[in-house]
VOBA-1610 file (N, C-alpha, C; in pm, whole numbers, padded with zeros to 5 digits, always signed):
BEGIN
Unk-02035-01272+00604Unk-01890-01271+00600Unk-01841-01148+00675Unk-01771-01170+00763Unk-01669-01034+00844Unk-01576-01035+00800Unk-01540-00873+00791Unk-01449-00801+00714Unk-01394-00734+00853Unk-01217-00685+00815Unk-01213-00596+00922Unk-01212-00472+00837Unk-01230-00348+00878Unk-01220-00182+00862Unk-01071-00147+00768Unk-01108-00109+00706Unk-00955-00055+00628Unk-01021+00093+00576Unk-00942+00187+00670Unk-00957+00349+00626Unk-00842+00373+00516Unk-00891+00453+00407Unk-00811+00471+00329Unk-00677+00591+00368Unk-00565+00586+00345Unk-00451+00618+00365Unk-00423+00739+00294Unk-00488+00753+00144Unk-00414+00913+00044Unk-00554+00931+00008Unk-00553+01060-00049Unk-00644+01167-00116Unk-00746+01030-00223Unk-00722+00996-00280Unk-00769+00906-00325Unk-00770+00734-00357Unk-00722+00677-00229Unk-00702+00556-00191Unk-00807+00448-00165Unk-00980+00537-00180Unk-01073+00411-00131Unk-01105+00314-00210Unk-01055+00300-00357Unk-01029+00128-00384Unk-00987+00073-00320Unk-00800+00143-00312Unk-00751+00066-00226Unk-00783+00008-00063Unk-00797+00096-00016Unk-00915+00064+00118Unk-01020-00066+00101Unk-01112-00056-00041Unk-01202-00154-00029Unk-01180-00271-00062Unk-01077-00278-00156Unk-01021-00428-00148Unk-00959-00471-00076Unk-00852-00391+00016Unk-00793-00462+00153Unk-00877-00556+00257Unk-01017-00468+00224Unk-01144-00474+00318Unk-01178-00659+00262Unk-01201-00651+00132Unk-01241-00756+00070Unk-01185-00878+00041Unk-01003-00844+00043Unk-00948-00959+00051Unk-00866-01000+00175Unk-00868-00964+00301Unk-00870-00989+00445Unk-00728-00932+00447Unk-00657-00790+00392Unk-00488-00753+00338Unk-00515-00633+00411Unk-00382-00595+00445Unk-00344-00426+00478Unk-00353-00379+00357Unk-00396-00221+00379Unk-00345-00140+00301Unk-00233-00126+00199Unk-00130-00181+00271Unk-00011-00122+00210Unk-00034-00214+00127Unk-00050-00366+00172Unk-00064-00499+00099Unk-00105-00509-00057Unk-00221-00421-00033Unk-00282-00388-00161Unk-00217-00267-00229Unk-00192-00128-00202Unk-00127-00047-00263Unk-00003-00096-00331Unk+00083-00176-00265Unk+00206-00209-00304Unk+00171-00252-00459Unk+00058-00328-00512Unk+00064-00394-00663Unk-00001-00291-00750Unk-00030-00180-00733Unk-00118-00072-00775Unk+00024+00039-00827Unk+00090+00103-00962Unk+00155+00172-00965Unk+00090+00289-01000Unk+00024+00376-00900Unk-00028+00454-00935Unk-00032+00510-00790Unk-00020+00699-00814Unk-00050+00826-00690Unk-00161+00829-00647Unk-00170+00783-00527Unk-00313+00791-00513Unk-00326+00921-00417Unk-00275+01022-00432Unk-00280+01111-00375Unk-00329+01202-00512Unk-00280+01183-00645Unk-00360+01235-00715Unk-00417+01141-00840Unk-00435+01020-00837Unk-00480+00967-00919Unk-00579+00878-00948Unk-00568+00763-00802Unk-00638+00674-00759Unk-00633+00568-00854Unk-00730+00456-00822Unk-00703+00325-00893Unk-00849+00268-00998Unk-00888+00265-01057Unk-01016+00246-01117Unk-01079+00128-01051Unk-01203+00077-01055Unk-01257-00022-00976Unk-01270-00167-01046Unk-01236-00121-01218Unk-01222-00211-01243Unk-01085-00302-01242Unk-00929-00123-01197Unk-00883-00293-01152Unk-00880-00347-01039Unk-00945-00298-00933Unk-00983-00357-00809Unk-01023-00458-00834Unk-01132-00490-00902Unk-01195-00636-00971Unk-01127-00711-01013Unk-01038-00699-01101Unk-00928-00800-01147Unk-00791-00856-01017Unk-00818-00764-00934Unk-00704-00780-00838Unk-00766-00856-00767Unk-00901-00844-00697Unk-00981-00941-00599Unk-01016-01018-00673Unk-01049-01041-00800Unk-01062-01208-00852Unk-00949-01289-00852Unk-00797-01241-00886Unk-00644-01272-00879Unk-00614-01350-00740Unk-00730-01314-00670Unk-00685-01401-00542Unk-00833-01492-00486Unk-00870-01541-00594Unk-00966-01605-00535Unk-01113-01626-00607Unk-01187-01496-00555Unk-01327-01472-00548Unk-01353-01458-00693Unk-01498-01505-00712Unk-01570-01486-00855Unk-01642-01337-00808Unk-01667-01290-00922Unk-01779-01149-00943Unk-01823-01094-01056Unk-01969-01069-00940Unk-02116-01007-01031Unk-02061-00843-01033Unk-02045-00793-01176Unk-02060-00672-01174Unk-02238-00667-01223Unk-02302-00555-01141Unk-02418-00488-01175Unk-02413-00328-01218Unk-02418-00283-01292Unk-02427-00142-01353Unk-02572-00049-01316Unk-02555+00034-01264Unk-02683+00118-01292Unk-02726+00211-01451Unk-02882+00215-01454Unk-02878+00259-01612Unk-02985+00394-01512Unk-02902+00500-01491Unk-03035+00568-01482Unk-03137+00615-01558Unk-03250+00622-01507Unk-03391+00707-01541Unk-03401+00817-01478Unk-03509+00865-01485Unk-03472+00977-01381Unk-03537+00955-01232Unk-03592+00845-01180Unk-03583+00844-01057Unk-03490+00767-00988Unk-03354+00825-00913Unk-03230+00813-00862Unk-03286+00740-00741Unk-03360+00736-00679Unk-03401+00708-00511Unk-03448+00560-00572Unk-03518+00487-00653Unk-03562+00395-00716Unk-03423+00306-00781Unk-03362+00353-00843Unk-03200+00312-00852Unk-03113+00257-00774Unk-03090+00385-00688Unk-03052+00335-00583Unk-03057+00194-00445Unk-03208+00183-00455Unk-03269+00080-00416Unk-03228-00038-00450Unk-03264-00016-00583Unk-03219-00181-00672Unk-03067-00184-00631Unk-02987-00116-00634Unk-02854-00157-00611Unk-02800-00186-00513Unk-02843-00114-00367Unk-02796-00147-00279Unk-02850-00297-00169Unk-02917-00350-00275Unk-02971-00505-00257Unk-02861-00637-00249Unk-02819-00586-00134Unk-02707-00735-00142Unk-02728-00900-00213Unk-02627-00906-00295Unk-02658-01037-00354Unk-02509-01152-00352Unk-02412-01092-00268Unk-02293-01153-00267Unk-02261-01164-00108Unk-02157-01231-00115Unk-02056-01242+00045Unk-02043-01101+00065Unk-01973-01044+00019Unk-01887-00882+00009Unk-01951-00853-00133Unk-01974-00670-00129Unk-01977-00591-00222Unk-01870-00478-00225Unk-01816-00441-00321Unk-01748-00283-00381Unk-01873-00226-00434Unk-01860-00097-00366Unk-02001+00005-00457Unk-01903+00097-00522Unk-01955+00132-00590Unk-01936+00309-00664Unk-02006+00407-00659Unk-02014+00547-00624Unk-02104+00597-00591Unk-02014+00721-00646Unk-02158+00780-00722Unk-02138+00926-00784Unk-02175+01042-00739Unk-02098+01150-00706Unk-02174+01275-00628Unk-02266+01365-00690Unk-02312+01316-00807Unk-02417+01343-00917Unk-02385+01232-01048Unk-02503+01257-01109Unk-02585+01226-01234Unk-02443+01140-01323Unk-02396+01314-01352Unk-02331+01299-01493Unk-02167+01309-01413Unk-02110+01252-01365Unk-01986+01273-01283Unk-01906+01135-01340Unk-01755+01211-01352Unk-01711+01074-01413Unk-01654+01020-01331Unk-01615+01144-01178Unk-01503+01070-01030Unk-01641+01032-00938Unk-01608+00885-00916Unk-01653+00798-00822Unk-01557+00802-00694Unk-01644+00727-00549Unk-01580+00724-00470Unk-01637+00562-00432Unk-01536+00485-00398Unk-01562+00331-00336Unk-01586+00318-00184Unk-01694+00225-00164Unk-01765+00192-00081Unk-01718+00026-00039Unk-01798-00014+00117Unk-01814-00172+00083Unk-01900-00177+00164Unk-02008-00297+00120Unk-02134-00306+00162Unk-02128-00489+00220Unk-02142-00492+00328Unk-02162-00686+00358Unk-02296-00735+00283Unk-02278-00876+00343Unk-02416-00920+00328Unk-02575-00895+00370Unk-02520-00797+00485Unk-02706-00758+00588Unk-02705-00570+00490Unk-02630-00543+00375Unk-02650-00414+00309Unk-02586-00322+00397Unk-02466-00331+00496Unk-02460-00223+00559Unk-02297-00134+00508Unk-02323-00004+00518Unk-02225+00045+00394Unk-02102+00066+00501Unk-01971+00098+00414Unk-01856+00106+00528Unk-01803+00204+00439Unk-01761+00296+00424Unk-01655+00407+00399Unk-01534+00430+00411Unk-01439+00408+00355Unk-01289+00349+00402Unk-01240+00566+00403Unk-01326+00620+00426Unk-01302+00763+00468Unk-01337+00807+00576Unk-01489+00719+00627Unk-01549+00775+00764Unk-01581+00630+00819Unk-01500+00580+00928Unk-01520+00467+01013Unk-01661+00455+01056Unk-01722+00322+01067Unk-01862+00269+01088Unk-01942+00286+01005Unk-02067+00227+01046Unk-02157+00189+00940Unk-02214+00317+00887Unk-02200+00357+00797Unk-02254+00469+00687Unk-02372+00462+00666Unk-02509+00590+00619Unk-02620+00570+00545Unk-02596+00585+00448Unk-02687+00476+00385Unk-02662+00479+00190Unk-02735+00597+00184Unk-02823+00683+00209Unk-02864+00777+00143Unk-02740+00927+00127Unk-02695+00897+00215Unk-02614+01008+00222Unk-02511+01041+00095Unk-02514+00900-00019Unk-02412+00884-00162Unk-02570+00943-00236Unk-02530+01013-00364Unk-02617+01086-00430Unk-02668+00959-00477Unk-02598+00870-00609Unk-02616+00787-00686Unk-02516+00657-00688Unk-02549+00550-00667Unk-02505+00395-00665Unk-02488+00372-00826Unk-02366+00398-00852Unk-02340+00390-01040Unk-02318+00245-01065Unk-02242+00143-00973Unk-02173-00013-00989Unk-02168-00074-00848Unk-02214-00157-00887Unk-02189-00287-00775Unk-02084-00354-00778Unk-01995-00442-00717Unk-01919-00565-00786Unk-01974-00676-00672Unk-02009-00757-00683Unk-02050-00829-00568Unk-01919-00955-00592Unk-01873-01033-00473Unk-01779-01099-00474Unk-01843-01269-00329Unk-01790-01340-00459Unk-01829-01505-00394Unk-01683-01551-00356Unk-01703-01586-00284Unk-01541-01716-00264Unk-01439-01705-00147Unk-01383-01778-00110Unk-01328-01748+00030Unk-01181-01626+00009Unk-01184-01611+00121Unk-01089-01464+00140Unk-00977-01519+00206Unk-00882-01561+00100Unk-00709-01622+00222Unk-00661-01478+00224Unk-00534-01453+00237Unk-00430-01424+00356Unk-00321-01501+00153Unk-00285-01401+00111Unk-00193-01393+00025Unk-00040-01482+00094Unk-00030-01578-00031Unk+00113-01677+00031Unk+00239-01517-00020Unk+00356-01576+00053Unk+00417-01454+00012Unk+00580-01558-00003
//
């Protein structure tokens, strides 16, 4: 499935970024239903999930349980199993601020902060997956 690029817009906008990505929408498209600063607040991923199922798509959330080998974790998660993925990724262990990702079907990561294909190693820890089935319209308005 092709996606086009959606760079995120505020300090903390890459939900918003990754669902634009996921449901074929601008930015604004998606910010507009979100009442929240994303310059200091951002949007949680779970309601990204509820917003990209609202238009369509079914989804696998997968959770990571760490152990202590993170590189082994990581692995398992970044195993594409959907059309489109939302990742979450923690800049350590015990961190409660995540930053959103989107991963296609061939596993390749996109960063709605740094344009083109990203290395997954470069995210400490892969905390959530959301993987997403179902076709991607173009919102009636």
């Amino acid at each position: 499935m092709k996606f086009n690029y959606v760079k995120q817009e505020q300090k903390k906008g890459c939900v918003i970024a990754c669902a634009a990505m996921v449901t074929n929408q601008t930015y604004q498209e998606v910010a507009r239903w979100f009442a929240a600063d994303l310059d200091a607040d951002g949007v949680s991923l779970s309601h990204a999930r509820a917003y990209v199922c609202d238009r369509g798509f079914a989804v696998v959330l997968t959770q990571a349980f760490a152990s202590g080998d993170v590189t082994a974790s990581n692995r398992r998660m970044l195993r594409p199993f959907a059309d489109i993925h939302i990742l979450r990724v923690l800049p350590c262990v015990d961190s409660e601020i995540g930053h959103a990702l989107v991963m296609d079907q061939a596993g390749r990561i996109f960063d709605p902060e740094a344009e083109g294909e990203q290395d997954a190693e470069s995210y400490y820890f892969v905390d959530q997956v959301l993987g997403f089935f179902g076709e991607r319209k173009k919102e009636q308005k």
